[in-house]
C-alpha positions in Angstrom: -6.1 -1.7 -5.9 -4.6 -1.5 -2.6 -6.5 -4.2 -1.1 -5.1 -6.3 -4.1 -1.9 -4.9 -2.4 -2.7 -5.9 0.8 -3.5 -9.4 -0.7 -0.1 -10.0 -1.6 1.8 -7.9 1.2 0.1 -10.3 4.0 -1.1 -13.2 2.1 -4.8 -14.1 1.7 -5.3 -15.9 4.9 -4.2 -13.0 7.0 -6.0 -10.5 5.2 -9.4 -13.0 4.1 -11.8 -11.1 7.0 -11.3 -7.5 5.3 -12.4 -9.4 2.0 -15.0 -10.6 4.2 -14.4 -14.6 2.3 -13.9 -16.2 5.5 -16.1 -19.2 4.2 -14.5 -19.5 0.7 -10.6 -20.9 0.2 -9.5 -18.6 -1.6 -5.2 -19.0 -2.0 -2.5 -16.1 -2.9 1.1 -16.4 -1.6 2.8 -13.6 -0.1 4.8 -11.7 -2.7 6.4 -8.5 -1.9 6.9 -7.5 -5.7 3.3 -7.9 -6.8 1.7 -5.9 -3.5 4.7 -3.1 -4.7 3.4 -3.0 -8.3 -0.4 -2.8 -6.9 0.5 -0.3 -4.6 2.2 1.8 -7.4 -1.0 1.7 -9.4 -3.4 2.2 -6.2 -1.0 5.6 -5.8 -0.8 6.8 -9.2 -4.9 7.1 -9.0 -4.3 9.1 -5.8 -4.8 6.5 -3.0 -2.9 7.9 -0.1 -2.7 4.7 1.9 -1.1 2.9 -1.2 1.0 6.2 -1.1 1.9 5.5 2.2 3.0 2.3 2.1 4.6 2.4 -1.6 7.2 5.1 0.6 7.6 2.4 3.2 8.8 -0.3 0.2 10.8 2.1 -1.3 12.2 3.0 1.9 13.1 -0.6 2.8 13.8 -2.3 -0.1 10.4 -4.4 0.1 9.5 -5.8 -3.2 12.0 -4.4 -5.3 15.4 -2.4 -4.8 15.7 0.5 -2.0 14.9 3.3 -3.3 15.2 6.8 -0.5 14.5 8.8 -3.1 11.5 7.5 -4.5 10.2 6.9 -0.6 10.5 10.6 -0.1 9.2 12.1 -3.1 5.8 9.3 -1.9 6.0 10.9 1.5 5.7 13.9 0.1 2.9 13.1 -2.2 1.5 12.0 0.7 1.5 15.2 2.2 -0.1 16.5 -0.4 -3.3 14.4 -0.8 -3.5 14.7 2.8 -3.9 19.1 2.3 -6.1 18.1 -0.7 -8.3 15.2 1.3 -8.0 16.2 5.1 -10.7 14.1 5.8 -8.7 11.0 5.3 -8.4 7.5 7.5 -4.4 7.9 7.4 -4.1 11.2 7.8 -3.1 10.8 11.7 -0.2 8.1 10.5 1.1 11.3 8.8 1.5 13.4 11.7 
């Protein structure tokens, strides 16, 4: 779910090597409120990058209204799955 996020944060041309669909044309417009809602459900399973960067739109008003109070109660969700999974990619964007 948070690649779908990332699909309509960036657009799919920016983000069509991750998906590794270089050779196919494959078209999604950039849409701030869609990559918020993916994020949302990417975080509610306990992704902590989706985590992450649902706090940053709620933080700055990206796909929806701004929201400091949701941003920190994500940040410090964040936190949290970063104790319970310290093994994690982003836990150094944490620190």
């Amino acid at each position: 779910m948070t690649a779908l996020g990332e699909i309509f944060e960036f657009g799919s041309q920016e983000i069509s090597h991750i998906l590794e669909i270089d050779d196919q044309e494959i078209r999604v417009a950039r849409d701030q409120t869609e990559a918020r809602r993916w994020y949302q459900k990417a975080a509610g399973l306990g992704d902590l990058e989706a985590t992450l960067k649902l706090a940053y739109f709620f933080a700055a008003g990206q796909g929806g209204p701004q929201d400091q109070a949701a941003a920190e109660k994500m940040t410090r969700r964040a936190l949290v799955l970063t104790v319970e999974r310290p093994d994690a990619p982003t836990l150094t964007r944490l620190a």
